[in-house]
C-alpha positions in Angstrom: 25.4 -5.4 4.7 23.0 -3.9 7.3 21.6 -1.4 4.4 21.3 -4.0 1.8 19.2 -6.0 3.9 17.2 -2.8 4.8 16.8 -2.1 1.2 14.7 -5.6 0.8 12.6 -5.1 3.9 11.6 -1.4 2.4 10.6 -2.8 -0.6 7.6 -5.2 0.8 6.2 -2.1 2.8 4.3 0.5 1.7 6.3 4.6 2.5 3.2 5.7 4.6 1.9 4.4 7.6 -1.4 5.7 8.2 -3.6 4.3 5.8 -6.6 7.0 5.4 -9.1 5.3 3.5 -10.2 1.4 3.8 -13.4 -0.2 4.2 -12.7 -2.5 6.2 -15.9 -2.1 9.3 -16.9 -5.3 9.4 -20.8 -5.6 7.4 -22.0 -2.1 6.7 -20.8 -1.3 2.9 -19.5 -2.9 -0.1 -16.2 -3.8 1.9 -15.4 -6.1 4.2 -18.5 -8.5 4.3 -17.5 -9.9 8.3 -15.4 -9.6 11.4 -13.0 -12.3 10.6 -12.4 -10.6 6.7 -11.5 -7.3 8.4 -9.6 -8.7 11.2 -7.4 -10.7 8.5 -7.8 -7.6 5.9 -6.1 -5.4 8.7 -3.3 -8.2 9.8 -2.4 -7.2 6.1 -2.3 -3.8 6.3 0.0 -4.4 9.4 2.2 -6.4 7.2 2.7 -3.8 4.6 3.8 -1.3 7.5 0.4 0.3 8.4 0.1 1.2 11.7 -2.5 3.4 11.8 -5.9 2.9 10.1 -8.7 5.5 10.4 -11.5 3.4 8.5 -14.0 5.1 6.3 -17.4 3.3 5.2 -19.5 4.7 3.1 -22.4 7.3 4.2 -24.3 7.5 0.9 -28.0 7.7 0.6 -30.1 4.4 0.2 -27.7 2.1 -0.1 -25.0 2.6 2.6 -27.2 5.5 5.1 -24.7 4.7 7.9 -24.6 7.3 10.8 -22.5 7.2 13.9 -25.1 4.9 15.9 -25.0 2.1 13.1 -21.4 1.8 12.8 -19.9 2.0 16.7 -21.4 -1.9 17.1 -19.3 -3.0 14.2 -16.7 -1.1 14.7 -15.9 -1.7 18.1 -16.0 -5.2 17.5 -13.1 -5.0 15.2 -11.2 -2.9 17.5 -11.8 -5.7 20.3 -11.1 -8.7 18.0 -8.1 -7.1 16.8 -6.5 -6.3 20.4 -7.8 -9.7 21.4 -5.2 -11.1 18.8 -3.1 -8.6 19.6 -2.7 -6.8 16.3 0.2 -3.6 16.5 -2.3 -1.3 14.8 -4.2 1.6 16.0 -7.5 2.0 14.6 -10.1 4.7 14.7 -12.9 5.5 12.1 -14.1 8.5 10.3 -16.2 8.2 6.6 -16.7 8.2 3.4 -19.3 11.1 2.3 -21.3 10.8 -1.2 -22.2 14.3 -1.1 -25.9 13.6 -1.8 -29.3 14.4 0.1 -28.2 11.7 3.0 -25.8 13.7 3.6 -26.8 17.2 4.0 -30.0 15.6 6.1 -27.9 13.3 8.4 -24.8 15.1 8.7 -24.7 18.8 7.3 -27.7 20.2 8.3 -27.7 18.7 12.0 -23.7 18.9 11.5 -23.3 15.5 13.0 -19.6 14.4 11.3 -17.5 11.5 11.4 -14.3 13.0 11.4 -10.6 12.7 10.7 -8.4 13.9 13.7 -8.4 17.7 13.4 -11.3 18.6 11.3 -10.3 17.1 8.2 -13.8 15.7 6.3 -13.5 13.0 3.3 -16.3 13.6 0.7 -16.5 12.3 -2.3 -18.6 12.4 -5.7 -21.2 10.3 -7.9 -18.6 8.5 -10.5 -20.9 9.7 -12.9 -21.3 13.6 -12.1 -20.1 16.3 -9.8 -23.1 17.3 -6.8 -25.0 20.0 -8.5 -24.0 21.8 -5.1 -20.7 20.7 -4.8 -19.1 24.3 -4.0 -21.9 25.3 -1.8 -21.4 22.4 0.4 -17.6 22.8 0.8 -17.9 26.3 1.1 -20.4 25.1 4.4 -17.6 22.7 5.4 -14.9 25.4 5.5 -17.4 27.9 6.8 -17.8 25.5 9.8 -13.9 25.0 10.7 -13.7 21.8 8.2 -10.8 20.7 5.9 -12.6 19.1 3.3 -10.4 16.0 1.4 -12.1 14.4 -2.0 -11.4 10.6 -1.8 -10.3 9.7 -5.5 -10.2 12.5 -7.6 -8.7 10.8 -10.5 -11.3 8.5 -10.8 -13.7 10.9 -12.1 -13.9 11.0 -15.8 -15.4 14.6 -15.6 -12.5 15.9 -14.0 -9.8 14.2 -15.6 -10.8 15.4 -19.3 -10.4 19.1 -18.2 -7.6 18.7 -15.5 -7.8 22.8 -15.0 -10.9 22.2 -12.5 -8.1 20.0 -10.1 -5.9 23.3 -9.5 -8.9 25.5 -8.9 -9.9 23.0 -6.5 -6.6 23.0 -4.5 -6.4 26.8 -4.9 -10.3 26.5 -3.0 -8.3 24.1 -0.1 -10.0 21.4 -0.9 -7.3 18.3 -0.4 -6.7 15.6 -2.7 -7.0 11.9 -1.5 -5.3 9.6 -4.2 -6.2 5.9 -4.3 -2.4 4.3 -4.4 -3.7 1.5 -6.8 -4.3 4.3 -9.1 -0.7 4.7 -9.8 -0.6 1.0 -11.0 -3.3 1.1 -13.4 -5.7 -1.2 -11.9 -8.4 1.3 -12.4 -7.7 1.7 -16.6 -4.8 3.8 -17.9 -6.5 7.3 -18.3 -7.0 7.1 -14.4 -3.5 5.9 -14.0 -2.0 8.8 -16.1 -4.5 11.6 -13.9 -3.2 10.1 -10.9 0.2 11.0 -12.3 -0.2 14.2 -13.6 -1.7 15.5 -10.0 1.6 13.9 -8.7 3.7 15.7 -11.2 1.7 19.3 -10.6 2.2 18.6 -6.8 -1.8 18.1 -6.0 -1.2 14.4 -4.0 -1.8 15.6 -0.1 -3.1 12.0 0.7 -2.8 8.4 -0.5 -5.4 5.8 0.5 -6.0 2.1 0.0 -9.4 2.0 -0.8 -9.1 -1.7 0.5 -12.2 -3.5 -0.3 -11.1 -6.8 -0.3 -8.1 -9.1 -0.1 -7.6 -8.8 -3.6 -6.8 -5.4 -3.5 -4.1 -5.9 -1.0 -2.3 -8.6 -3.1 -2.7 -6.3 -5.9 -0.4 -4.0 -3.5 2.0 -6.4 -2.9 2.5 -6.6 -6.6 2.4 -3.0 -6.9 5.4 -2.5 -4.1 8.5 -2.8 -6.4 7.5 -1.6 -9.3 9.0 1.5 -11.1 5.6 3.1 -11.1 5.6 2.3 -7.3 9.0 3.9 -7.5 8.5 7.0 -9.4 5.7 7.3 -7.0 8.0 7.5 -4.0 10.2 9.3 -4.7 8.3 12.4 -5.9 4.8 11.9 -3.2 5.2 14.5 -0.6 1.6 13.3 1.1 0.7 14.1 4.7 -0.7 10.8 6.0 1.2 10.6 9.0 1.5 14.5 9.8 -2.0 15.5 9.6 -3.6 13.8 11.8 -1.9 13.9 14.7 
């Protein structure tokens, strides 16, 4: 009786419970747009069995040039609203790094990170081609003690067509960050059968939300169940709650 009623309970939570990647800093990216969005966006995440979020807006140049002085306001705001209503999730922030000129001015160069716990770096590309120094900069990343970890790798189209490049990249220890929503085609099939294929080849060290919005989390709910959600379980060996501690 006890594991049948265990069984249900599994099935409306998600198998990780550090959630890596959201967007969820109240005001300062395409994510959540205010305080009370984030604080209800997180309550969510806390429902689906998250109990650690390490938030990661986007640093990209122009549009999002967010630096560690821009986002503490915001972000400790959340963290205070969310033990005010006394939310039973710890929450830290790191980023979201378009490797692009922002960067290497604002963050390389003067190597002034927002960080994952022990060193770990998410970077991430144009969707529409690879940093024309893409190696040199994660070659300066390692060089400096830094575990670099591409958000989304099966969303670019570049890589995807010639899925060699992703087992070179692992082989260079660069980590892979897959967006869990991936795996339930939300983002078109030929992402959905990439995300897959990295599964199958063992190249899954991370899955992340990529919560945006609360559409995306009751596209999640939907997701939870399923036997893509399934198959997804029961072959992810991801380090979300190991690697950070």
């Amino acid at each position: 009786m006890f594991n049948i009623f265990r069984s249900k309970d599994t099935d409306k939570t998600l198998f990780f419970h550090t959630d890596i990647h959201s967007h969820i800093v109240p005001g300062v990216d395409d994510g959540s747009p205010d305080l009370n969005t984030s604080v209800s966006l997180a309550k969510e995440l806390n429902a689906l069995g998250i109990e650690h979020i390490i938030a990661t807006p986007h640093v990209t140049e122009v549009t999002f040039e967010n630096t560690a002085e821009t986002l503490s306001a915001p972000f400790e705001s959340l963290k205070a609203a969310l033990k005010a209503e006394n939310v039973n999730v710890a929450i830290e922030h790191a980023a979201e790094y378009r490797l692009d000129g922002f960067f290497e001015r604002s963050a390389l160069e003067p190597r002034q990170f927002m960080l994952y716990p022990n060193n770990y770096i998410l970077i991430e590309n144009s969707f529409i081609q690879q940093a024309l120094n893409f190696e040199q900069i994660v070659f300066d990343l390692k060089t400096l003690g830094l575990t670099p970890v591409l958000a989304h790798p099966e969303r670019y189209a570049y890589y995807s067509t010639r899925k060699k490049v992703y087992q070179s990249m692992h082989d260079f220890e660069i980590q892979f960050q897959v967006n869990i929503l991936s795996f339930s085609g939300y983002y078109g099939h030929e992402v959905k059968e990439t995300a897959f294929w990295l599964l199958k080849n063992g190249l899954v060290d991370f899955i992340g939300t990529d919560l945006h919005r609360a559409t995306h989390i009751e596209l999640i709910k939907k997701f939870i169940g399923s036997s893509d959600y399934k198959k997804l379980v029961k072959n992810a060996d991801v380090k979300n709650d190991t690697a950070f501690r």
